[in-house]
C-alpha positions in Angstrom: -8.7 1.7 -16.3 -6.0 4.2 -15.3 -8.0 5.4 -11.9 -7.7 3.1 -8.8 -10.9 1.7 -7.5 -11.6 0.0 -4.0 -14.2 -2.4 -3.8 -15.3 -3.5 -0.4 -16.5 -7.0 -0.5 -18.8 -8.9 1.9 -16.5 -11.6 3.4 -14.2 -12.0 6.3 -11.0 -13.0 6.7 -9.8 -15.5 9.5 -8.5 -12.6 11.9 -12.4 -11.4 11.8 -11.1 -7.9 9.4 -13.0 -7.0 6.4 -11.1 -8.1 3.2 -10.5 -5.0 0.6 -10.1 -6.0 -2.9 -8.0 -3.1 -4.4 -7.6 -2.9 -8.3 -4.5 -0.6 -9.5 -0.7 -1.0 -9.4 0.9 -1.8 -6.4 4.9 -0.8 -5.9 7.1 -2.8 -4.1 9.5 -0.9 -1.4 11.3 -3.3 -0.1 10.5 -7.7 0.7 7.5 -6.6 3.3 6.3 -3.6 2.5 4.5 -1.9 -0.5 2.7 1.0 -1.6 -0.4 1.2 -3.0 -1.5 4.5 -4.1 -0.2 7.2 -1.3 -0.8 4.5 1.3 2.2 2.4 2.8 1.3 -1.6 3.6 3.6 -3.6 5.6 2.7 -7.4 6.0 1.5 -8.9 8.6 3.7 -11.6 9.9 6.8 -11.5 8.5 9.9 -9.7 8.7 12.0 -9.9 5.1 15.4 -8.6 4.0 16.5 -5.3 4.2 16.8 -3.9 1.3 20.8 -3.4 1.1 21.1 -6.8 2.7 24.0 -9.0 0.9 24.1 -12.7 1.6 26.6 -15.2 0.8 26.0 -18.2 -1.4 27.7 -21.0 -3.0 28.9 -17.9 -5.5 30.0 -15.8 -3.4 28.0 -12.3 -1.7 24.6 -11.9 -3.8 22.0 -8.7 -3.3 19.3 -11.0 -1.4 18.0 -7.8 -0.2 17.3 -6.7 -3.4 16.1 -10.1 -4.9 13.6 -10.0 -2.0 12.0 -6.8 -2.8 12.1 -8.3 -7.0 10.7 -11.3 -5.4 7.5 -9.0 -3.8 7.2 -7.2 -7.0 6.9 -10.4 -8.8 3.9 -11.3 -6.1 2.2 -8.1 -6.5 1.8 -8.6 -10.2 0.3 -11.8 -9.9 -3.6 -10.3 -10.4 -5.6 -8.5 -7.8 -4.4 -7.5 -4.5 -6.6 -8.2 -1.6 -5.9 -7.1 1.8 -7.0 -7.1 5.5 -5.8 -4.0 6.9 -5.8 -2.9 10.7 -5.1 0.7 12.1 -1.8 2.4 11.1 1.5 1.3 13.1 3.3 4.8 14.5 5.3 5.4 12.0 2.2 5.6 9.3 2.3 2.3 7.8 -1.0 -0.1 7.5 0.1 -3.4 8.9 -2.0 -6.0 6.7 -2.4 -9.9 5.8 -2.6 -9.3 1.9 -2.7 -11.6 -1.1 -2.2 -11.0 -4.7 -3.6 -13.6 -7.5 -5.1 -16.2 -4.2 -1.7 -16.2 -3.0 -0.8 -15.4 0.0 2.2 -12.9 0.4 3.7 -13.5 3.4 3.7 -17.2 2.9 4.8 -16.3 -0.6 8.0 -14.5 0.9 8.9 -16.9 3.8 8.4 -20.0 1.4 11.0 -18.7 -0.6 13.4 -17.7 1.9 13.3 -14.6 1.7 11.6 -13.4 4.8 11.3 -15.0 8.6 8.0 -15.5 10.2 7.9 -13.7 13.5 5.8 -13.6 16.8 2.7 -14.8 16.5 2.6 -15.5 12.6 0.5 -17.6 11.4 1.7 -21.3 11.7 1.7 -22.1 8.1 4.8 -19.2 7.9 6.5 -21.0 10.8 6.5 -24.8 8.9 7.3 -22.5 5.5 10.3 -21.4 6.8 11.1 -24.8 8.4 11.1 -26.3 4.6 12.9 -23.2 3.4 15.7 -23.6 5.5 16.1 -27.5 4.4 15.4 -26.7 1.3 18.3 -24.0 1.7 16.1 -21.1 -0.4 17.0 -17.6 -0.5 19.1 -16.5 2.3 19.3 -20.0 3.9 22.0 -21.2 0.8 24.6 -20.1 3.0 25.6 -17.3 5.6 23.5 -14.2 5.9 22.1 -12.4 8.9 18.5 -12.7 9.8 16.5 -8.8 9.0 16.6 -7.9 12.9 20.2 -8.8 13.0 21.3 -6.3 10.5 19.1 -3.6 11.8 21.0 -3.8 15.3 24.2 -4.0 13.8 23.8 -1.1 11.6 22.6 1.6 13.7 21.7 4.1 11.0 19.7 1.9 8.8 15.8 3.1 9.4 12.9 0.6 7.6 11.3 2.2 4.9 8.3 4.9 5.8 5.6 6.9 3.8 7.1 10.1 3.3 5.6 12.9 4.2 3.9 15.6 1.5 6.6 17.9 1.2 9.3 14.9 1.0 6.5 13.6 -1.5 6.4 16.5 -4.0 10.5 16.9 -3.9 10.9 13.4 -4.9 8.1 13.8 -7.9 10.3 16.5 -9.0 13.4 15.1 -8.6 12.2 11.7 -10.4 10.4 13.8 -13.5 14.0 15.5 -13.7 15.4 12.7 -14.2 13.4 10.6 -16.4 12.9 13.4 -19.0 15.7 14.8 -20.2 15.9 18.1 -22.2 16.4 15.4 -25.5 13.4 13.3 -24.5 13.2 9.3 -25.1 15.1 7.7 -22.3 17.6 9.1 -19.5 20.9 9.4 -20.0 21.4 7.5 -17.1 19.6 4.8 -16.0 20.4 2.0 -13.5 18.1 -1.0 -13.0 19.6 -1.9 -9.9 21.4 -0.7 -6.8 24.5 -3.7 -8.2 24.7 -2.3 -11.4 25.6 1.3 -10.0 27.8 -0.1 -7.4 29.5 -2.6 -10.4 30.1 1.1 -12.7 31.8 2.7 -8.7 28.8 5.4 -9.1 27.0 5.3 -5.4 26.0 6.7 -3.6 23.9 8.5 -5.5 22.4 11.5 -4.2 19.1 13.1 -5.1 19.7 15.3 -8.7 22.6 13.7 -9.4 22.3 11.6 -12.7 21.1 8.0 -11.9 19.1 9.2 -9.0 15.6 7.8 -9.0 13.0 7.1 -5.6 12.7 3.3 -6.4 17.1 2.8 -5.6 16.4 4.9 -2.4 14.8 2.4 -0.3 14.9 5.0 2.9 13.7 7.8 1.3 16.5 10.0 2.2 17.9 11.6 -0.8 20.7 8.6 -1.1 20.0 6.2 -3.9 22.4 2.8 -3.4 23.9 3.5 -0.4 27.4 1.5 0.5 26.5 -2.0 2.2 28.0 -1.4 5.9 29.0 -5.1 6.2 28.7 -7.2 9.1 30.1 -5.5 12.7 31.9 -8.4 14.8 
C-alpha cells in the first residue's frame, strides 16, 4: 500500500490523549525526532544525542550521535507506529509519546543509552537510564556530554525543524539531482554516513555539490556533515 493511512482507534493512553495508529514509513531525523509524512514528531520525554555528537569509548571518539538517530531508525521499523500526539511546540514540531512494534520509543532510546530522560518523564525512563548508566550503554561507556550540554556549548547548533515549503521543494530538487544522474543506476557519489565523508576529507558538503543528500543534513541548512566543533573548555 504505497498511500499512508491514519486510523483513529478507540482507546486511550495513560496521559488521557487519543492513540493514532499510523501505517506508512516513518524517517528518522535525528535520536528523538522523526518524520512521518510532512509532519515532524519529537518524543515526549526524552532528550537524545545530537546528531553530530562524538563520544569517547574504550576505542577511542565514536559518532554516538549518529548511532542514536540508526538506533531510532532501527525502532521505527519495528511494525506499526502508534502515537499520542499533543498540539505543536513553536517551532512546528508535534511533541508525542509514540511506540513502534508495542515498544515504547523513548524507553527504547534511554534503555540503550542513547538518550536522557528529562523533567517530568515518565519514571520507567528515569530507572532506564539508571541501569544504562551501570550497565555503561551507549554514551555512558566513557566520556561524552549529555544533549543539553553540547547545545550550550556550541552556540550555532539549532535542533532539527520541519522545513518550511519553499525549503521543502529545494531540497526535493536538490535530492532528485542527486540521486539520478544523467547515466541513471546509482549516484556517483554516495555516502552512507556523515563518518564515511569525513574519513574520504569531503565535508562539509554543501547542497548540489556531489554527495549532498537531506538525510546527512540533520539541520536542514544546505550543509550535509558539518565539522564536529569539539568540546569548548
Amino acid at each position: 500500500m504505497r498511500g499512508l493511512i491514519f486510523i483513529i482507534v478507540g482507546m486511550f493512553v495513560p496521559c488521557g490523549l487519543a492513540a493514532q495508529i499510523m501505517l506508512g514509513q516513518a524517517r528518522a531525523v535525528d535520536g528523538d525526532t522523526f518524520f512521518f509524512g510532512n509532519t515532524m514528531y519529537q518524543i515526549r520525554g526524552i532528550d537524545a544525542l545530537e546528531l553530530p555528537q562524538v563520544c569517547m569509548g574504550d576505542n577511542g571518539a565514536w559518532p554516538c550521535g549518529e548511532a542514536a538517530k540508526e538506533m531510532l531508525a532501527t525502532l521505527l521499523a519495528n511494525g506499526a507506529l502508534q502515537c499520542s500526539r499533543s498540539a505543536p511546540d513553536p517551532d512546528g514540531r508535534i511533541i508525542a509519546s509514540c511506540s513502534a512494534g508495542n515498544k515504547d520509543l523513548g524507553y527504547e532510546m534511554v534503555a540503550a543509552g542513547y538518550a536522557v530522560s528529562i523533567q517530568n518523564s515518565d519514571t520507567r525512563y528515569v530507572a532506564a537510564q539508571a541501569d544504562a548508566k551501570s550497565q555503561r550503554l551507549g554514551m555512558w561507556r566513557g566520556e561524552h556530554e549529555v544533549p543539553a550540554a553540547y547545545r550550550a556549548a556550541n552556540a550555532q547548533y539549532s535542533q532539527p525543524r520541519p522545513p518550511t515549503q519553499s525549503q521543502s521543494s529545494r531540497s526535493r530538487s536538490a535530492v532528485n539531482v542527486q540521486r539520478v544522474p544523467p547515466s541513471g543506476g546509482r549516484p556517483r557519489v554516495y555516502y552512507y554516513t556523515c563518518s564515511q565523508a569525513w574519513a574520504e576529507g569531503k565535508a562539509p558538503i554543501f547542497r548540489g555539490e556531489p554527495g549532498y543528500r537531506e538525510g546527512l543534513d540533520g539541520d536542514y541548512d544546505g550543509i550535509a556533515c558539518e565539522p564536529y566543533r569539539g568540546r569548548r573548555r
